[in-house]
C-alpha positions in Angstrom: 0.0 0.0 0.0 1.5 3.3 -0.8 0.4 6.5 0.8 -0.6 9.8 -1.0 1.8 12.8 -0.6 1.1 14.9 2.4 -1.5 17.9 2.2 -1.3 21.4 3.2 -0.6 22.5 6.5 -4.0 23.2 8.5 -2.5 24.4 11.2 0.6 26.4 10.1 -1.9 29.3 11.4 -4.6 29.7 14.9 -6.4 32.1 16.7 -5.7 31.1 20.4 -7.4 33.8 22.4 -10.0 36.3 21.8 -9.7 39.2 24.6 -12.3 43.1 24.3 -8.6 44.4 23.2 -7.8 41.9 20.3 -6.4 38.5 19.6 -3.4 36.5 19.3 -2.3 34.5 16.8 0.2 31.4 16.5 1.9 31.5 13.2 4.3 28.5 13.1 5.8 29.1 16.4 5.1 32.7 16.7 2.6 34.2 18.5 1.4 37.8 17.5 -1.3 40.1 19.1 -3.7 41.6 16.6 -5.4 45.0 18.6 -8.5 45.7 17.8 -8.2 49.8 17.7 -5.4 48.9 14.9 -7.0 46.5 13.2 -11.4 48.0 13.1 -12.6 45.1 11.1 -12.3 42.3 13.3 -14.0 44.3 16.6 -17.9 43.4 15.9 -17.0 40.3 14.0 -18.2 36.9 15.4 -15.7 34.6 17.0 -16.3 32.1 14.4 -15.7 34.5 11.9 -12.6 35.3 13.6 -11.5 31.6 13.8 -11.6 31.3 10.3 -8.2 32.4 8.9 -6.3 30.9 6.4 -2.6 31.5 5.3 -2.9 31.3 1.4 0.8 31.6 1.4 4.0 32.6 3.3 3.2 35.8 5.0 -0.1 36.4 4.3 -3.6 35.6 6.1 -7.0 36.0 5.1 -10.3 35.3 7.0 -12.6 34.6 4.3 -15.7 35.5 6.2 -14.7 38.5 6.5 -12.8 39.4 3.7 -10.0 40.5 4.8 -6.4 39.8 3.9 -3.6 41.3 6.0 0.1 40.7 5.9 2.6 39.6 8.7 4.7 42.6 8.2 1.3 44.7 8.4 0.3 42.9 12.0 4.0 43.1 13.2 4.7 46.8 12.2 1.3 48.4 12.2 3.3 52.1 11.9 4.2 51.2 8.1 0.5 50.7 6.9 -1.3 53.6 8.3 -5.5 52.6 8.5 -7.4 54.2 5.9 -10.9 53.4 5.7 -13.0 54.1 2.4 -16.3 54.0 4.3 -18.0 56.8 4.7 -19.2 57.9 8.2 -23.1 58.6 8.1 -23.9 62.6 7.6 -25.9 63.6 11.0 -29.3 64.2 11.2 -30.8 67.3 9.5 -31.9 69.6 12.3 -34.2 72.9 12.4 -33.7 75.4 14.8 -36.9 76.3 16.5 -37.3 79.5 17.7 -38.1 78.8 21.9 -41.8 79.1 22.8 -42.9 82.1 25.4 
């Protein structure tokens, strides 16, 4: 009997905790800690949308769920890729001024 080559590695990247500030994450045999106030799109996300990261190659992760694709460098040195968001804040509400009743 002769056994198929081996696969891809499933677990060359995991989420292994979930904290209100971020989460870390075990690359290999290096844990990183992905903050939430630099990273917005993973705040309100579920935790099994969180869970769900991939490494499509060396370097890079995605989290398909949420579609979003970040690089090592980016998570280890934040300071090079300043956060620019192309979502547009809601306008606030129209309001009329009333003149005060006497």
């Amino acid at each position: 009997m002769k056994s198929t080559g081996l696969g891809r590695c499933s677990s060359a990247v995991e989420v292994t905790n979930i904290s209100k500030h971020g989460f870390w994450i075990l690359i290999r045999d290096r844990e990183m800690f992905v903050p939430f106030e630099q990273f917005p799109w993973f705040k309100d996300a579920s935790v099994g949308a969180i869970l769900n990261v991939v490494m499509p190659h060396a370097g890079h992760l995605y989290w398909p769920d949420l579609d979003v694709d970040l690089s090592l460098e980016s998570i280890e040195y934040p300071e090079r890729f300043p956060l620019v968001s192309k979502v547009r804040s809601k306008p606030a509400p129209y309001r009329t001024c009333r003149p005060k009743r006497t």
